[in-house]
C-alpha positions in Angstrom: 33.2 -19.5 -14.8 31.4 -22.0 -16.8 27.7 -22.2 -17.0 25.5 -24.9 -14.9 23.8 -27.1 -16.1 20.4 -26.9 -15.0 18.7 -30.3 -14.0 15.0 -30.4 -14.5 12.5 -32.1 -12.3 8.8 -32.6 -12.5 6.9 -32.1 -9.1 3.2 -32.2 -8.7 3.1 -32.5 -12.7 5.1 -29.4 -13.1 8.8 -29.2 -14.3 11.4 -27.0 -12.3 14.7 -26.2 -13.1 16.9 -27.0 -10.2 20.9 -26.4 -9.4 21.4 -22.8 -10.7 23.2 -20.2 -9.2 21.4 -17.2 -8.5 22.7 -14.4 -10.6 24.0 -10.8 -8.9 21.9 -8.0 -9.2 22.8 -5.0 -11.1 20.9 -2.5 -8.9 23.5 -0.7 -7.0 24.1 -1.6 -3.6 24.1 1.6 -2.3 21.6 2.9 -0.1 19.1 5.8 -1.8 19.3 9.1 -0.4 15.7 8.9 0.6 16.7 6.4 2.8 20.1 7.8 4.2 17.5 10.8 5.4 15.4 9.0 6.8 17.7 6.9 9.0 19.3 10.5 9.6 15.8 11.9 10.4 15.8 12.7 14.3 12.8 13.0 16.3 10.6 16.3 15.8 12.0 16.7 12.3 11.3 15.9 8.8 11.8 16.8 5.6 10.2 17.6 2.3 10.6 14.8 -0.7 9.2 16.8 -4.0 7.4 15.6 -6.4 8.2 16.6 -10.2 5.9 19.4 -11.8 3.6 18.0 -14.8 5.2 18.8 -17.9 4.6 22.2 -19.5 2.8 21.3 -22.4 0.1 20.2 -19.7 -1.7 23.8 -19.2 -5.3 22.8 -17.7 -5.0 23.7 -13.8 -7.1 20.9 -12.7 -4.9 18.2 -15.2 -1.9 19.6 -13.4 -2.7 18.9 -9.8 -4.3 15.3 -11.0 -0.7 14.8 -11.9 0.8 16.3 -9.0 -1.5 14.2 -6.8 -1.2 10.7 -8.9 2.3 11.3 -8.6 2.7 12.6 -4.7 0.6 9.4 -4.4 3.0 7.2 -6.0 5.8 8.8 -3.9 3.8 8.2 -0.7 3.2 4.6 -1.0 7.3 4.4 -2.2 8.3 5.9 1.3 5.9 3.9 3.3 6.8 0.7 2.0 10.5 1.7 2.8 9.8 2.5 5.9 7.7 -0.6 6.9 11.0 -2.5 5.5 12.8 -0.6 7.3 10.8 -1.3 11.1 10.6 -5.3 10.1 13.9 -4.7 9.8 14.5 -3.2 13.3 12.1 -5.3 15.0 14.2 -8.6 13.7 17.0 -7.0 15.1 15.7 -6.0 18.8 16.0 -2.3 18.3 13.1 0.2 19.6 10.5 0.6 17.3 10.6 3.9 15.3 7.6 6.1 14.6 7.0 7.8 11.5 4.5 10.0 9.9 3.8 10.9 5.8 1.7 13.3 4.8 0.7 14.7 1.0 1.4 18.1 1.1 0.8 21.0 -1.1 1.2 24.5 0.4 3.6 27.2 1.3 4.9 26.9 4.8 5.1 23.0 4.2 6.1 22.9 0.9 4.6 20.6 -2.6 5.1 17.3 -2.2 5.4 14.2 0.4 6.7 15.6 3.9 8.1 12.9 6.6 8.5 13.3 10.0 10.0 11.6 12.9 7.7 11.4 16.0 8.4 10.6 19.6 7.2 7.1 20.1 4.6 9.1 22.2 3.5 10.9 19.5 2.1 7.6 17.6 -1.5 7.2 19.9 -2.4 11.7 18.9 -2.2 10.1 14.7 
């Protein structure tokens, strides 16, 4: 396939190349299992997305659980923002609204990381 030119043109004083293909991204197209379990997730369940443990040379209690948190944070805001996309997405489309809840969570019964659970659309005015 031979390479396009690109023609240049100057707008408002600025130059912008114009005519080029947009390139194929390498990401796979596959979905992430974090999102296959969501989508899977039915109503009253959830499940348990850990967080990796700070690294062992990291022995200060307190410096471990900053990590833990920073990175339980990070987590968080990945699987919200997936799951907003994922209502727009729905919402375009027509389909009932889905109702989700993430918490940070860090002890025994619940486990050490980011939980997500399905709710009844009910469920959504008690949060």
């Amino acid at each position: 396939m031979p390479k396009a030119k690109a023609q240049t043109e100057t707008i408002g004083g600025f130059e912008f190349d114009v005519g080029l293909e947009i390139p194929k991204t390498s990401r796979d197209a596959t979905q992430s299992v974090d999102k296959q379990k969501i989508m899977a997730l039915p109503v009253g369940a959830s499940f348990l997305h850990t967080v990796a443990e700070a690294d062992e040379k990291v022995k200060d209690r307190d410096e471990r659980e900053k990590i833990f948190k920073d990175r339980a944070s990070a987590s968080r805001n990945r699987l919200s923002g997936m799951i907003r996309r994922m209502k727009e997405i729905d919402a375009k489309a027509g389909l009932p609204a889905k109702v989700f809840a993430i918490r940070i969570v860090n002890d025994e019964p619940l486990g050490r990381g980011v939980r997500v659970y399905r709710l009844a659309y009910e469920q959504n005015a008690a949060l």
